[in-house]
C-alpha positions as CSV (number, residue, x, y, z in Angstrom):
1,X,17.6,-52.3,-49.0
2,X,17.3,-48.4,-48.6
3,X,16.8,-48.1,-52.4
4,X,14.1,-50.2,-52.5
5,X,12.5,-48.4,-49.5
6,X,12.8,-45.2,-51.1
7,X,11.4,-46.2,-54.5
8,X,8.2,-47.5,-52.7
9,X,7.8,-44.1,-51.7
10,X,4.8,-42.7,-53.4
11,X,5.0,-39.0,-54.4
12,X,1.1,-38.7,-53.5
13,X,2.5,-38.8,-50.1
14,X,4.3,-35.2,-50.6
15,X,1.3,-33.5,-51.8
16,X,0.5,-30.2,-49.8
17,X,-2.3,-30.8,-47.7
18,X,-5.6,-28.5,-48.4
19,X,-6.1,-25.2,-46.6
20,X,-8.4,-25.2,-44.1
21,X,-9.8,-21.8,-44.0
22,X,-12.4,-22.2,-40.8
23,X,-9.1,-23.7,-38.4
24,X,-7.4,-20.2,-39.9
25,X,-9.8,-18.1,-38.9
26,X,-10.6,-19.7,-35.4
27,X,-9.7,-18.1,-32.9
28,X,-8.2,-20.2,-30.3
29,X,-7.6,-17.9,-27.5
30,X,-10.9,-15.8,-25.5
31,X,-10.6,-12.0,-26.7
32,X,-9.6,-10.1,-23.4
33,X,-9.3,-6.6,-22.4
34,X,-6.7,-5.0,-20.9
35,X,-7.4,-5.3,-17.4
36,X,-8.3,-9.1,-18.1
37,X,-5.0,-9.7,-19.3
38,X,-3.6,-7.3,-16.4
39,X,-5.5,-9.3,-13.8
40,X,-4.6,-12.5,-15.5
41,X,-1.1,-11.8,-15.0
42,X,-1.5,-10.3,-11.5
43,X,-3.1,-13.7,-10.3
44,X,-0.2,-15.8,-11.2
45,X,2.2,-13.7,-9.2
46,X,1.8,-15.4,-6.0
47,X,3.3,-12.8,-3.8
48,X,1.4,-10.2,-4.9
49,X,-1.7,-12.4,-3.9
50,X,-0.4,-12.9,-0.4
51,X,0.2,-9.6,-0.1
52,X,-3.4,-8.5,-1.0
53,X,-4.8,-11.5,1.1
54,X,-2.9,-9.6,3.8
55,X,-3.6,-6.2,2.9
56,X,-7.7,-7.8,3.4
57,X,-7.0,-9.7,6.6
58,X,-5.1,-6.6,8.5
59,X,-7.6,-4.1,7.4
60,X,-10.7,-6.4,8.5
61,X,-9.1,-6.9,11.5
62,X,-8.0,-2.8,11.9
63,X,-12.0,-2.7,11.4
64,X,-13.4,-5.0,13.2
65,X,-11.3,-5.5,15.9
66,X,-11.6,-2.2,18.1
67,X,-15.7,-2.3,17.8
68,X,-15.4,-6.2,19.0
69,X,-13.8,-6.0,22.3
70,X,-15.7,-4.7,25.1
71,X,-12.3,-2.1,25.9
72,X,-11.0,1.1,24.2
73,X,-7.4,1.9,23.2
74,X,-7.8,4.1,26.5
75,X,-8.6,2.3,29.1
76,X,-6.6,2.1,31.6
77,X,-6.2,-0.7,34.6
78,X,-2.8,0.2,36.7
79,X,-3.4,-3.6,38.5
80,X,-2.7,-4.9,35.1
81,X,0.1,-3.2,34.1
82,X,2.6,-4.6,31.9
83,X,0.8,-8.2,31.7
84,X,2.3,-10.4,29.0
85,X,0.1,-11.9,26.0
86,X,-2.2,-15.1,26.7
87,X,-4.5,-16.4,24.7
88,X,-7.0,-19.2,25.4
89,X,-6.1,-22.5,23.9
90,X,-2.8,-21.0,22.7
91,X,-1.6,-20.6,26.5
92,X,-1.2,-24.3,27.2
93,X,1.3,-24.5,24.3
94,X,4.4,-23.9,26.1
95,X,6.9,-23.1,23.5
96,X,4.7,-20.5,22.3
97,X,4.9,-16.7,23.9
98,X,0.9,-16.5,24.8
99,X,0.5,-18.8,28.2
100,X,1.0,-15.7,30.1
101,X,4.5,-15.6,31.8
102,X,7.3,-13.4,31.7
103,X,10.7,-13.8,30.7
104,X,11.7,-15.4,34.1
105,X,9.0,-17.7,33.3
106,X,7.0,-16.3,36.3
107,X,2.8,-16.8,35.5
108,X,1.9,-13.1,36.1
109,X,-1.6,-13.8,35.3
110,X,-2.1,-16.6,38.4
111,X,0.5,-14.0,40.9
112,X,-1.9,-11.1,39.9
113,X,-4.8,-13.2,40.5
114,X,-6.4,-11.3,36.8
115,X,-8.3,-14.0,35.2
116,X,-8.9,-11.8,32.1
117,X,-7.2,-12.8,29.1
118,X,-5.0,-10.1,26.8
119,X,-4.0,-11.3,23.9
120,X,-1.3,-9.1,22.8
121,X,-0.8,-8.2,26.7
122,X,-1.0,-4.8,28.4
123,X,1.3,-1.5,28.3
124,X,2.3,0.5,31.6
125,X,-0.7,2.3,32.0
126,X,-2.6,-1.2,32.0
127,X,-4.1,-0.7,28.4
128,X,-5.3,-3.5,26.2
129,X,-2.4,-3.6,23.8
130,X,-5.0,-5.6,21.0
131,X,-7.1,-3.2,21.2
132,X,-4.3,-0.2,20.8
133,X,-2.6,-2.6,18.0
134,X,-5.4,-2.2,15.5
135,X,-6.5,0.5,16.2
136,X,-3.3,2.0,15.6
137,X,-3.5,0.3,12.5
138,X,-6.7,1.9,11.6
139,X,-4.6,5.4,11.9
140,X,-1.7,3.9,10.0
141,X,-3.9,3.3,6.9
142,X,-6.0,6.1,7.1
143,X,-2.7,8.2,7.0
144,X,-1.7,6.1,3.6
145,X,-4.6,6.0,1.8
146,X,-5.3,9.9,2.5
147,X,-1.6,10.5,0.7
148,X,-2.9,8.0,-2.1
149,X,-6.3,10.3,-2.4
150,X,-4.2,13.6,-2.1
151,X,-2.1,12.0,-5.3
152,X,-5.1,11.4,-7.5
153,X,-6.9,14.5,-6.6
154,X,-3.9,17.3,-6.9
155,X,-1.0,15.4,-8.4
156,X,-3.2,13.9,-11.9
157,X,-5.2,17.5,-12.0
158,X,-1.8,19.4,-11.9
159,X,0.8,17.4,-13.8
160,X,-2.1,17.2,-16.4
161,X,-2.5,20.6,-16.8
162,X,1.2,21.4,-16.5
163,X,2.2,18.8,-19.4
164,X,-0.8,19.5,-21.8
165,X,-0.1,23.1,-22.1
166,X,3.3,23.3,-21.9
167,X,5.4,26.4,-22.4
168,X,5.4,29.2,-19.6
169,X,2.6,27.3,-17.9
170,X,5.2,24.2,-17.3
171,X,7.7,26.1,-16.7
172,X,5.9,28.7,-13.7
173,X,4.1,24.9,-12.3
174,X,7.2,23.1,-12.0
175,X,8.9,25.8,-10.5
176,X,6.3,25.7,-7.7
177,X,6.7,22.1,-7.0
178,X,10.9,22.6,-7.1
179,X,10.5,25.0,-4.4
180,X,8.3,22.7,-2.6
181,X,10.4,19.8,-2.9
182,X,13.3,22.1,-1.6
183,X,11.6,22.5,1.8
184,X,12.6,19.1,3.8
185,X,9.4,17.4,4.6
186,X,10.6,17.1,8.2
187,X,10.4,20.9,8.8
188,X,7.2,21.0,7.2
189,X,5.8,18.8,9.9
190,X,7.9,20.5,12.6
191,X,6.4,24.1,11.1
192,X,2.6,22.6,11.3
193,X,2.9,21.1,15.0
194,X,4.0,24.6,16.1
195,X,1.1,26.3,14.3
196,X,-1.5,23.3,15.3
197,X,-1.1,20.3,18.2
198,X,1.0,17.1,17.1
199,X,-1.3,14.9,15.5
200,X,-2.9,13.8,12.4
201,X,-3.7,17.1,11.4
202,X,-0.1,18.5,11.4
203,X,0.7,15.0,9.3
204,X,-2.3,15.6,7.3
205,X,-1.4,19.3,6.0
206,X,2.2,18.5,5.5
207,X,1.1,15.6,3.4
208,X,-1.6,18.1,1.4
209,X,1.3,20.4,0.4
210,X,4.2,18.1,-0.8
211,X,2.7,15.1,-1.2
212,X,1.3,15.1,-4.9
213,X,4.6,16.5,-6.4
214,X,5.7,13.0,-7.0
215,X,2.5,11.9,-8.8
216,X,2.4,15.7,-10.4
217,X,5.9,15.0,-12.3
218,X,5.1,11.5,-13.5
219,X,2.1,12.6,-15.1
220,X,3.5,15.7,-16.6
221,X,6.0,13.2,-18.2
222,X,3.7,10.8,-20.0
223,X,1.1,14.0,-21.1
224,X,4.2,15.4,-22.5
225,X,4.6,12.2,-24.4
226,X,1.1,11.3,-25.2
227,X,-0.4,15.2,-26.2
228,X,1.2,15.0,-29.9
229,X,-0.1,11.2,-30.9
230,X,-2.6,11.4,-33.9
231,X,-5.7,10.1,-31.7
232,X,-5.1,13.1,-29.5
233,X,-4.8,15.5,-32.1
234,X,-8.0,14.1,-34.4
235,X,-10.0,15.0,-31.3
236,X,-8.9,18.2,-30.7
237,X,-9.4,19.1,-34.8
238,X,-12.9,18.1,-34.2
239,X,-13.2,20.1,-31.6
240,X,-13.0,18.4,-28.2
241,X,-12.9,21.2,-25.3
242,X,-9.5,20.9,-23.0
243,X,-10.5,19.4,-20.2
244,X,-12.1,16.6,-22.8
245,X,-8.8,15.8,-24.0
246,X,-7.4,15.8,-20.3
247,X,-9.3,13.5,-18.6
248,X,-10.9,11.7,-21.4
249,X,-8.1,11.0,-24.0
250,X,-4.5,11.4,-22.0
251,X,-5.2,10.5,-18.3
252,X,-6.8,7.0,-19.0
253,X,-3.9,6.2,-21.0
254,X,-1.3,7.1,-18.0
255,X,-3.9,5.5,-15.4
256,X,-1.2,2.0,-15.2
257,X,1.8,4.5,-14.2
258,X,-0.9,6.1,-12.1
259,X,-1.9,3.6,-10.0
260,X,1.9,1.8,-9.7
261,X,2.3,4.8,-8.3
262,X,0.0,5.3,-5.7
263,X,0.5,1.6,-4.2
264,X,3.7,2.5,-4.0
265,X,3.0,5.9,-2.3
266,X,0.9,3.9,0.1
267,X,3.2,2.2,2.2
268,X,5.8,5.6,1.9
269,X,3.3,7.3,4.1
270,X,2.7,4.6,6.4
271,X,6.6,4.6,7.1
272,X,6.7,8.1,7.3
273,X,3.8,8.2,9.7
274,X,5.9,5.5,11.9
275,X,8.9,7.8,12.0
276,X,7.1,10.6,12.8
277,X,5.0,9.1,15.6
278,X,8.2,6.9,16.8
279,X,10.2,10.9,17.3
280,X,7.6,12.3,18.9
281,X,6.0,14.5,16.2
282,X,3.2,12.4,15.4
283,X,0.2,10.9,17.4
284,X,0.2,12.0,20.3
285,X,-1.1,9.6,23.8
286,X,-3.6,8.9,24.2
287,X,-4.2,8.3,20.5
288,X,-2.4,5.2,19.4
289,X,-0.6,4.7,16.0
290,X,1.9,2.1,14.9
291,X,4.8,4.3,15.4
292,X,3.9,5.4,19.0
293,X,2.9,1.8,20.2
294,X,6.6,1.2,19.0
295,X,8.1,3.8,20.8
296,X,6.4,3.1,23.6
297,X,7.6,-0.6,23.4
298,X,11.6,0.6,22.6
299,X,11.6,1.6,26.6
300,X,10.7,-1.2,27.6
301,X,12.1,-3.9,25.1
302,X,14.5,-6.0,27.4
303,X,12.3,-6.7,30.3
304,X,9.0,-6.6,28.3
305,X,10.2,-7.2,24.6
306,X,5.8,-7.8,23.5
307,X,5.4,-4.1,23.5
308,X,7.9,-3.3,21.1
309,X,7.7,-6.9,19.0
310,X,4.0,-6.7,17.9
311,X,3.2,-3.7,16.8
312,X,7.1,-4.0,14.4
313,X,5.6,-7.1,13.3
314,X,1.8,-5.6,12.3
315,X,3.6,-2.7,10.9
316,X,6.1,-4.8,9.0
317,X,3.8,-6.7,7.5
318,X,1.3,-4.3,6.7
319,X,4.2,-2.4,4.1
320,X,5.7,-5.6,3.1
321,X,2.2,-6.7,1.9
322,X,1.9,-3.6,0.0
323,X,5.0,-3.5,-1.5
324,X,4.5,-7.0,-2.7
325,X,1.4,-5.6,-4.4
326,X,2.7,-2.8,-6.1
327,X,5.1,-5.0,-7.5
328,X,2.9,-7.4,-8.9
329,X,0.6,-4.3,-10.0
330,X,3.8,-3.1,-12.3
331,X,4.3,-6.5,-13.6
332,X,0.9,-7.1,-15.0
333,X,0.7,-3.5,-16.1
334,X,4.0,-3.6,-18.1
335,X,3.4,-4.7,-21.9
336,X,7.1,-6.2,-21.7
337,X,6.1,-8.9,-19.3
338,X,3.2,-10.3,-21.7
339,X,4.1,-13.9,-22.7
């Protein structure tokens, strides 16, 4: 039975089929750039998208939320010192912490007789801890993205310069930033707040003279790599000036390195803003910063646990969010992770 199956067989059967040159030369897949592909890849990491939907929703709120209430991060109202968080709607949902009592389950809002609501409650001075929250906010990501902006300005202009020329030039510019890196960055800050007041000026110069060093080296690094490839060396046979083949031909091809690392550099700064504030060498009352409002709150954190609790969680949130984003960011930049 199988022999007479396979002699009914016909050989035409076997025959290769015909080339079809117009399905070869389709192109089945849309032509993308880089950053397409980049972005591509970023979208489908969903933590890095929650993280930049949170990034967006704390900064809006850092934004809008000071200008929208009708107190300042100032104020102060002795008679509503210390007043637990209630928020309408929220408050007559029990087994949530906004309906206003305390941890004896005492209704201070009805014993005080305040009929104002405070949403994140009210410090011992009797200031609007909302208002204070965001705002400190606001300082926490100005203080970030200003060590972000110091890394692009002095960090890419420096390593760049340092890696493309090489030689005694390297060797005198990373000397300087050895011996800058040597000097503890805690002392730096201690050494500004006895020349100027505590504040975000001291935090601002420290960050100006040892913040880029990081960037600086990681730059120097892939110059180093990149100055000798034949596309560098065409140009600069036809003449391109130096600062052409700088900023033109080797910093856009070190810009994914570049940005990994200022997203990461972002949330480094907001910490070390926290830290600073939360010892005492950093805002200073009554300016209001993430770290203070949490310092503030660790006095207070078994009878009024709010003060130290919200501003943890805004802060905590606001570096895991951009954590998650730098991650994602090194994914979709990496060539290894293409599929």
């Amino acid at each position: 039975m199988a022999k007479q199956q396979y002699e009914q067989l016909s050989p035409e059967w076997f025959q290769p089929a015909p080339p079809n040159v117009g399905e070869q030369e389709k192109i089945n897949r849309p032509s993308l750039t880089f950053w397409q592909d980049a972005w591509l890849r970023l979208r489908e990491n969903k933590a890095a998208i929650v993280g930049l939907v949170m990034i967006i929703i704390l900064t809006l709120m850092a934004i809008i939320a000071p200008m929208a209430s009708d107190r300042t991060y100032k104020d102060q109202n002795l008679r509503h010192a210390k007043l637990p968080p209630k928020i309408p709607v929220l408050e007559h949902v029990h087994w949530l912490p906004f309906d206003g009592r305390d941890a004896n389950g005492v209704d201070v809002y009805k014993q005080r007789g305040v009929k104002e609501y405070y949403w994140f409650g009210t410090d011992d001075l009797g200031r609007d801890l909302w208002v204070r929250t965001w705002y400190g906010t606001r300082i926490s990501l100005y203080i970030g993205l200003l060590a972000a902006l110091i890394d692009l300005l002095i960090g890419i202009a420096y390593g760049g310069i340092s890696g493309y020329y090489g030689g005694r030039v390297d060797n005198v510019m990373q000397r300087i930033i050895e011996i800058l890196n040597g000097i503890p960055y805690l002392i730096m800050v201690i050494l500004f707040i006895l020349i100027f007041e505590p504040g975000i000026i001291s935090i601002t110069l420290a960050m100006v003279i040892t913040g880029w060093t990081t960037m600086a080296r990681i730059v120097r690094g892939q110059v180093l790599k990149l100055k000798n490839m034949e596309y560098v060396l065409a140009a600069r046979t036809l003449g391109a000036p130096t600062s052409r083949l700088i900023f033109k031909h080797l910093i856009p091809n070190v810009i994914g390195p570049i940005i990994i690392t200022t997203m990461f550099t972002i949330p480094s700064a907001i910490f070390t803003e926290a830290f600073l504030s939360f010892i005492g060498l950093g805002i200073r009352p009554p300016e209001a910063s993430l770290g203070s409002l949490v310092n503030d709150g660790y006095k207070s954190i078994q009878t009024y646990p709010h003060l130290m609790i919200i501003p943890a969680v805004v802060i905590s949130l606001l570096i895991l969010s951009f954590n998650l984003v730098a991650d994602g960011i090194r994914d979709a930049l990496d060539p290894k992770m293409r599929k």
